[in-house]
C-alpha positions in Angstrom: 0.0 0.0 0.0 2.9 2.5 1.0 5.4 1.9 -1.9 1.6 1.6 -4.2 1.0 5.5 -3.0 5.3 6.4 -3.5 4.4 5.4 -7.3 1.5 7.4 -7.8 3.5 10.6 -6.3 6.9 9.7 -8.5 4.0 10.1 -11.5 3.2 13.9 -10.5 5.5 16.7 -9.3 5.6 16.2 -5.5 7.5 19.8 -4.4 6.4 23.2 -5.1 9.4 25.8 -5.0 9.0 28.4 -2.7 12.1 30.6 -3.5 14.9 30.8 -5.6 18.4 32.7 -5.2 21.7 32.3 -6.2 24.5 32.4 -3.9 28.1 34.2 -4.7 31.2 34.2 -2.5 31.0 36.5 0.2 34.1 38.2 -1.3 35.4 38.4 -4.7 37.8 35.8 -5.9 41.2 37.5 -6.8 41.8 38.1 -10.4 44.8 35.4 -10.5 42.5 32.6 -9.6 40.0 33.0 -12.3 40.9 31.0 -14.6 40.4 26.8 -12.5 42.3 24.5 -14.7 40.8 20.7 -14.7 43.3 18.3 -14.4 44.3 15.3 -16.9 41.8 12.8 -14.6 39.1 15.7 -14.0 38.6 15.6 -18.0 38.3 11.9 -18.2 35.2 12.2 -16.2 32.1 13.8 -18.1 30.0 16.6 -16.8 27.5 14.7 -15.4 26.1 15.6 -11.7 26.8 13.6 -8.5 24.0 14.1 -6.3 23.6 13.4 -2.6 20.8 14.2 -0.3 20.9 14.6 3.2 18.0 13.8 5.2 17.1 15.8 8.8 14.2 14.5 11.2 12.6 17.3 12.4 13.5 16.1 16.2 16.4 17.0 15.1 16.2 21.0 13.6 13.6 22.0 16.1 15.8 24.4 17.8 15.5 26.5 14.6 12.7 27.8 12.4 12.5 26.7 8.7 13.4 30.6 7.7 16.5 30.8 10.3 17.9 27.7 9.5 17.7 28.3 5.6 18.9 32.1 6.2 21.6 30.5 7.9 22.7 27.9 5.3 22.7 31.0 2.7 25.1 32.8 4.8 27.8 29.6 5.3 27.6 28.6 1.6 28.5 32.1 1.1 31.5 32.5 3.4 32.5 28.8 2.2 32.5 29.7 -1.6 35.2 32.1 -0.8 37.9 28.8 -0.3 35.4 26.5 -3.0 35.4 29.2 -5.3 35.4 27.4 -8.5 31.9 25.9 -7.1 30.6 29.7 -8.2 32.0 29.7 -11.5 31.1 28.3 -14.7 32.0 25.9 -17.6 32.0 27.8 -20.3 30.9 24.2 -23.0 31.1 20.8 -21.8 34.4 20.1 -23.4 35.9 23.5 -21.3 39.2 22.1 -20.1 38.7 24.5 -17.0 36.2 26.5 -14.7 35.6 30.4 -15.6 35.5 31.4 -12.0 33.4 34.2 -12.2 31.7 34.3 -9.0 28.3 33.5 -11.1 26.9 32.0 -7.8 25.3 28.6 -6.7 21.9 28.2 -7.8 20.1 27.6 -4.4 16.1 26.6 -4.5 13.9 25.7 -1.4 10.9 23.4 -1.9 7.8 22.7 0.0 6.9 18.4 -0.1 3.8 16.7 0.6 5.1 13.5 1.5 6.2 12.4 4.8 10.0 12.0 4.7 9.9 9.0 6.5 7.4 7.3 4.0 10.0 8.2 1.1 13.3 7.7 3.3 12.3 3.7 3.9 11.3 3.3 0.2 13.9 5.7 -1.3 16.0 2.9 -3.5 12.7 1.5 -5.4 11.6 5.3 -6.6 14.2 7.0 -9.1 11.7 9.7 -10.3 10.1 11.1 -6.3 14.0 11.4 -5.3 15.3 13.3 -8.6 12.7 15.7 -7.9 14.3 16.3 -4.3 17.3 18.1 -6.3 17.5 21.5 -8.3 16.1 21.2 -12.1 18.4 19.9 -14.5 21.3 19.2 -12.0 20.6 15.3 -11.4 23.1 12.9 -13.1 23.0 13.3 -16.8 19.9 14.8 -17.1 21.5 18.1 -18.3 25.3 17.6 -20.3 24.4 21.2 -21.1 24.3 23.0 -18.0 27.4 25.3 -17.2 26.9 25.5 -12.9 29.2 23.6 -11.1 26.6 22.8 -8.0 23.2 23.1 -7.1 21.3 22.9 -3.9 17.9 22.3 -3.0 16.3 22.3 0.4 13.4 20.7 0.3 10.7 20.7 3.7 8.5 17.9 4.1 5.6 17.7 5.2 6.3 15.9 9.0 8.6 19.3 9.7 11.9 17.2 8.3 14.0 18.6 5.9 16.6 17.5 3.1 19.5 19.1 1.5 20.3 17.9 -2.0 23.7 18.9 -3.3 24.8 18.4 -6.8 28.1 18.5 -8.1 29.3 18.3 -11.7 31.9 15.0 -11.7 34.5 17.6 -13.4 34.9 19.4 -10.7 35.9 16.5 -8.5 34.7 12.9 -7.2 32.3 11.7 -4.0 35.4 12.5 -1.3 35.7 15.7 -3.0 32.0 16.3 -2.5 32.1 14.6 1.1 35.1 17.5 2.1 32.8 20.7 0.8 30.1 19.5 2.3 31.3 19.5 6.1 32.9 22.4 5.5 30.0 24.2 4.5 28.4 22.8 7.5 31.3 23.8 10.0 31.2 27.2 8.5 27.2 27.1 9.5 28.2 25.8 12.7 31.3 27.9 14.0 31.2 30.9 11.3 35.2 30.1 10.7 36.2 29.3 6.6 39.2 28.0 7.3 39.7 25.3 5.1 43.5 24.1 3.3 43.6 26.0 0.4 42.7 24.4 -2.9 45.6 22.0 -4.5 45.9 23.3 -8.6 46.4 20.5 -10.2 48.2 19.3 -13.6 45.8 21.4 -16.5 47.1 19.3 -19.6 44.5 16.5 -21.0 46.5 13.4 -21.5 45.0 11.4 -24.7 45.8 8.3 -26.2 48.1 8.2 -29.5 45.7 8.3 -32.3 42.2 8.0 -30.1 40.2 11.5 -29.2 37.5 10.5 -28.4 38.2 8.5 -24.9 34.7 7.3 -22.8 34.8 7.2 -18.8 34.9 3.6 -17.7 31.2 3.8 -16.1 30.0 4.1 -20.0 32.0 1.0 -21.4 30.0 -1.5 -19.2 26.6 -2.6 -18.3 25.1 -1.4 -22.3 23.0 -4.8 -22.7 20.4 -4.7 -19.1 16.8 -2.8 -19.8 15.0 -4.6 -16.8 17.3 -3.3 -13.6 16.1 -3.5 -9.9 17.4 -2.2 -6.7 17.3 -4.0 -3.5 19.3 -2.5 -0.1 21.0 -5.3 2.0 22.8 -4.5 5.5 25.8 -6.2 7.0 26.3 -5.6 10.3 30.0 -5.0 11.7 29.7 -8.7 13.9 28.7 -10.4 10.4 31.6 -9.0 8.3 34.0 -9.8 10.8 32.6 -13.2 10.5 33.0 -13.1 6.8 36.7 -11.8 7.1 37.9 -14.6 9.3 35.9 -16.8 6.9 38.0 -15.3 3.6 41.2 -15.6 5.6 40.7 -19.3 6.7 39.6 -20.5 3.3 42.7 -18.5 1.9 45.0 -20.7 5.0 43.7 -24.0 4.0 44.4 -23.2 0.5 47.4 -23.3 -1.4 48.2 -19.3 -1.2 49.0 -19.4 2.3 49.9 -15.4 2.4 47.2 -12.7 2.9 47.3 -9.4 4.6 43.9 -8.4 6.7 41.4 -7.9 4.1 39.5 -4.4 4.8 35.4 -5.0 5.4 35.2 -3.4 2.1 36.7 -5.9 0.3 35.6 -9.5 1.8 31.9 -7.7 0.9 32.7 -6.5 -2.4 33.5 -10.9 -3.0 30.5 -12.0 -1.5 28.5 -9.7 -3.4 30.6 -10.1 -6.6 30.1 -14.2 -6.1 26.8 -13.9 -5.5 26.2 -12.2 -8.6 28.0 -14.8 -11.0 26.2 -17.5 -9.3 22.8 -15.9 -10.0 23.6 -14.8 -13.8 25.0 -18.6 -14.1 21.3 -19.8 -12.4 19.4 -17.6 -15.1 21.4 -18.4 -17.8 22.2 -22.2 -17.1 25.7 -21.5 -18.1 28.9 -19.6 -16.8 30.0 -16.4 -18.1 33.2 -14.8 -17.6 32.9 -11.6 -16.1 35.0 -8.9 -14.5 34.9 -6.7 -11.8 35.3 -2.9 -11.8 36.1 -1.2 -8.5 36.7 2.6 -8.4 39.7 3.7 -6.1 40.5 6.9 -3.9 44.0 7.2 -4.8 44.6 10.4 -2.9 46.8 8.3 0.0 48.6 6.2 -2.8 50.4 9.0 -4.9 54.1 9.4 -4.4 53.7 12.8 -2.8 50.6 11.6 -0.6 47.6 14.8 -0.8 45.1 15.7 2.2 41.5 13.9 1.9 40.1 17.2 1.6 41.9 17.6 -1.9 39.3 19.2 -4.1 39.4 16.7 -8.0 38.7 13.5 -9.4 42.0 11.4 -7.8 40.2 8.0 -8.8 41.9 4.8 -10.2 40.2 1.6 -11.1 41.0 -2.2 -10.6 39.5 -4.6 -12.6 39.5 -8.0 -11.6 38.8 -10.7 -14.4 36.6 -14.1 -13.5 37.5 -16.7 -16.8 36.5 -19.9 -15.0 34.0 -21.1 -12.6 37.3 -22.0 -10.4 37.9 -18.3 -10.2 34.7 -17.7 -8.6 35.5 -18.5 -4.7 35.8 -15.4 -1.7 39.3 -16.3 -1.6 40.8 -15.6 -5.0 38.4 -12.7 -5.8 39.3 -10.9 -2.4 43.2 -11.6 -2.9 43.0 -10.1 -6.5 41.0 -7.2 -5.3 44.2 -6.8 -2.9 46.5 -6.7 -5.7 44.8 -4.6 -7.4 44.8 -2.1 -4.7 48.9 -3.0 -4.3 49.3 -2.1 -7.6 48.5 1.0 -6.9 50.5 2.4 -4.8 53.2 4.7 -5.6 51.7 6.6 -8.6 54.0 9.2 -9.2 51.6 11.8 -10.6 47.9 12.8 -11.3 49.5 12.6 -15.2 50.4 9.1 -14.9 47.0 8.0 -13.0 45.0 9.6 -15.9 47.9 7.4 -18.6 46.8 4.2 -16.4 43.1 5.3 -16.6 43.4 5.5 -20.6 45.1 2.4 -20.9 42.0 0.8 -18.7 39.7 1.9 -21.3 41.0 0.7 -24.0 41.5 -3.0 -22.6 37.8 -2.9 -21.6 36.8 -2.2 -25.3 39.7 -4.6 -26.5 38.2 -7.6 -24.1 34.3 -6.6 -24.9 34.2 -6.1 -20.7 30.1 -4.5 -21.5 29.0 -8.6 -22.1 29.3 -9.1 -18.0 30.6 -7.0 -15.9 29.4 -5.5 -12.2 31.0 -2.2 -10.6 31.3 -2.0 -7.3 32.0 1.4 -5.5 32.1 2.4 -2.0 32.1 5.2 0.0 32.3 3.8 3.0 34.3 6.1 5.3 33.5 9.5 3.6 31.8 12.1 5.8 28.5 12.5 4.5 26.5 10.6 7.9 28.3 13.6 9.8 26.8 16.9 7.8 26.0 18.6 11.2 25.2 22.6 10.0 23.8 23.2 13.9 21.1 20.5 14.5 22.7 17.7 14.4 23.8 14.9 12.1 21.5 13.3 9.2 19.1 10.5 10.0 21.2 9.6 6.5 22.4 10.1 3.2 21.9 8.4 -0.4 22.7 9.6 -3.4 19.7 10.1 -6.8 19.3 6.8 -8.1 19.5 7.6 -11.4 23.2 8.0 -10.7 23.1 4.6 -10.0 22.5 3.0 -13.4 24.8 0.5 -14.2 24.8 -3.0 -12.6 26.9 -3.1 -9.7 26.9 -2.5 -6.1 27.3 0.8 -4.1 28.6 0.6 -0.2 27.9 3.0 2.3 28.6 3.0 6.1 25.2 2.9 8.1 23.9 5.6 9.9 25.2 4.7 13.3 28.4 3.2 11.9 27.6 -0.3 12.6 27.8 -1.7 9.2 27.4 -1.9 5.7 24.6 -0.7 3.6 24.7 -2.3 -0.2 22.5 -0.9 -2.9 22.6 -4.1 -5.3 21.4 -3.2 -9.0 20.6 -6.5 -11.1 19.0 -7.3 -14.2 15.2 -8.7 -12.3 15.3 -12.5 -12.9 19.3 -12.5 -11.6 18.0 -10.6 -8.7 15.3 -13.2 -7.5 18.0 -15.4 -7.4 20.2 -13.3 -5.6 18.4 -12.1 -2.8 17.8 -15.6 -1.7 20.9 -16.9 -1.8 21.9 -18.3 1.4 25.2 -17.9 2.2 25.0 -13.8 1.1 21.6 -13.7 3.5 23.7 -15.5 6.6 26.0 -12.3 6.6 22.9 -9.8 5.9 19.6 -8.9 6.2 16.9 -7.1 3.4 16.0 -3.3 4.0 
């Protein structure tokens, strides 16, 4: 009956704006800095919005009024654009190779709903169209290649007196930690009044392109191409669970004949079990094995030579891919040791220049090994800020990002709201995801959401 009502509101606009502003820097940014140069890996990744929203309970802002607390956000994103100030320029086309910093502004929009938040908070990763409305028109994934803003926000009040902040960011700009990093600042501006925030890292402006190729795609479009029927389901692994699964990778990995493994992270022992658990559902559908591969996005801000701060505004990605050929291939101990190497590999990159080289040469052996006939991403952002967004009333009850980000058949991690887990946000094709969800070894570590 509830999810039955969600589908008849993601039919019919749900919000009704209430006011609209744009918000410049608080002071002008200096004449040397107008010009933001994107870096070699910035302008592998396309213009295309990441977009989080934040959701508030309103036990939890009642010490303001809707007007002060909104007043108050204004001011902060203000005083923080001063240190973000390529977040108020502009990209001139999509193919700019930097930001006109102009001090244009953020486009900020407020938004009554008339849905309870709870009601769409449970029922959030089933309803793609109710959540895109949550954000500012045009800035939700790839909805709009053509706009020139950098970010948009959108506070949108519900109708049980909660409230959520929607925050999109164009992927040139920089990636989810990037995104994590401006977001608490803003909200420890809102909190303290201080900017004080490391200054921005410029980073290497020449595009990097592959002899006798111009026309390079970002990873996330080389895969997934052949799946119309996708579903979402949320599983949650509690901490005591994946510590069973980790001693459970490392004893099958003892009693085999690789007798060497360092302490898997959480991350990773779930990334296999969900990656396992997906080959043996397509194989179930299908009635045959397929070879398939593995794509995992990597922070690579702590593995560069000269290590950089988290708070590091640009796209400092890297990705391992981790081929499955043979059913053999298949078990939690060989994928999680090849996710390991992967991440070995690397460490030490000596420059952003030689990350984006590696990134090139990434693409072109996905298109060489036709990697779109089976292959999962899995990407986590487990450990980024966003459950600790505090502008003055306290933290989020939590934080997802617009599903229509979400569109390619994978798995996305994110740290629970009280820390206690895992949350995974599985994508599948439908008849792979009946069989998935009731697999029993992936449901002894988990339970359904």
């Amino acid at each position: 009956m509830m999810i039955g009502k969600l589908l008849q509101l993601g039919r019919r606009k749900l919000h009704n704006i209430i006011s609209e502003d744009t918000i410049k820097p608080s002071s002008h940014t200096p004449s040397h800095l107008k010009t933001y140069n994107l870096s070699s890996l910035d302008l592998l990744a396309d213009h295309e919005y990441v977009p989080l929203i934040l959701f508030y309970p309103k036990n939890r802002i009642s010490c303001l009024s809707p007007n002060d607390k909104v007043r108050e956000m204004k001011k902060s994103l203000s005083l923080s654009l001063t240190r973000y100030y390529p977040f108020a320029g502009r990209l001139l086309t999509p193919k700019t190779p930097y930001i006109d910093c102009n001090d244009e502004g953020v486009v900020f929009l407020e938004a009554k709903n008339d849905i309870q938040m709870k009601t769409l908070f449970q029922h959030i990763n089933k309803q793609d169209e109710t959540v895109d409305q949550l954000f500012a028109d045009g800035l939700v994934w790839h909805s709009s290649p053509h706009s020139k803003s950098i970010v948009g926000v959108q506070v949108n009040h519900f109708a049980c007196g909660g409230m959520g902040v929607a925050v999109s960011m164009s992927h040139l700009i920089g990636d989810g930690c990037t995104l994590g990093s401006f977001l608490n600042h803003w909200a420890s501006v809102s909190r303290y009044g201080s900017t004080y925030h490391k200054e921005l890292l410029p980073l290497n402006p020449n595009f990097i392109r592959s002899p006798g190729n111009n026309s390079i795609r970002p990873v996330a479009q080389v895969i997934n191409q052949w799946y119309v029927n996708r579903v979402k389901r949320k599983f949650v692994f509690p901490n005591t669970k994946l510590r069973e699964l980790k001693d459970k990778v490392i004893d099958l990995v003892a009693s085999g004949s690789i007798r060497h493994i360092k302490n898997p992270t959480r991350v990773d022992v779930l990334t296999a079990l969900l990656y396992k658990t997906a080959m043996a559902a397509a194989t179930t559908t299908s009635g045959c094995f397929t070879p398939s591969y593995l794509l995992i996005p990597v922070n690579i801000r702590n593995k560069l030579v000269q290590k950089l701060p988290q708070t590091t505004v640009g796209n400092f990605l890297s990705v391992i891919m981790v081929r499955t050929k043979h059913t053999s291939e298949t078990s939690l101990s060989v994928t999680v040791l090849e996710i390991m190497k992967g991440k070995s590999q690397l460490e030490g990159v000596q420059s952003v220049q030689q990350a984006a080289e590696n990134m090139i040469s990434l693409q072109i052996k996905l298109r060489k090994e036709n990697v779109a006939k089976r292959s999962y991403w899995c990407s986590s952002v487990c450990g980024f800020p966003y459950n600790k967004v505090d502008f003055g009333w306290g933290k989020p009850l939590g934080a997802t990002l617009a599903l229509s980000f979400l569109d390619k058949i994978g798995f996305l991690l994110k740290d629970t709201p009280d820390g206690d887990g895992i949350e995974a946000l599985v994508i599948l094709e439908k008849q792979e995801m009946e069989v998935f969800e009731n697999d029993k070894e992936m449901l002894s570590f988990s339970q359904i959401d």
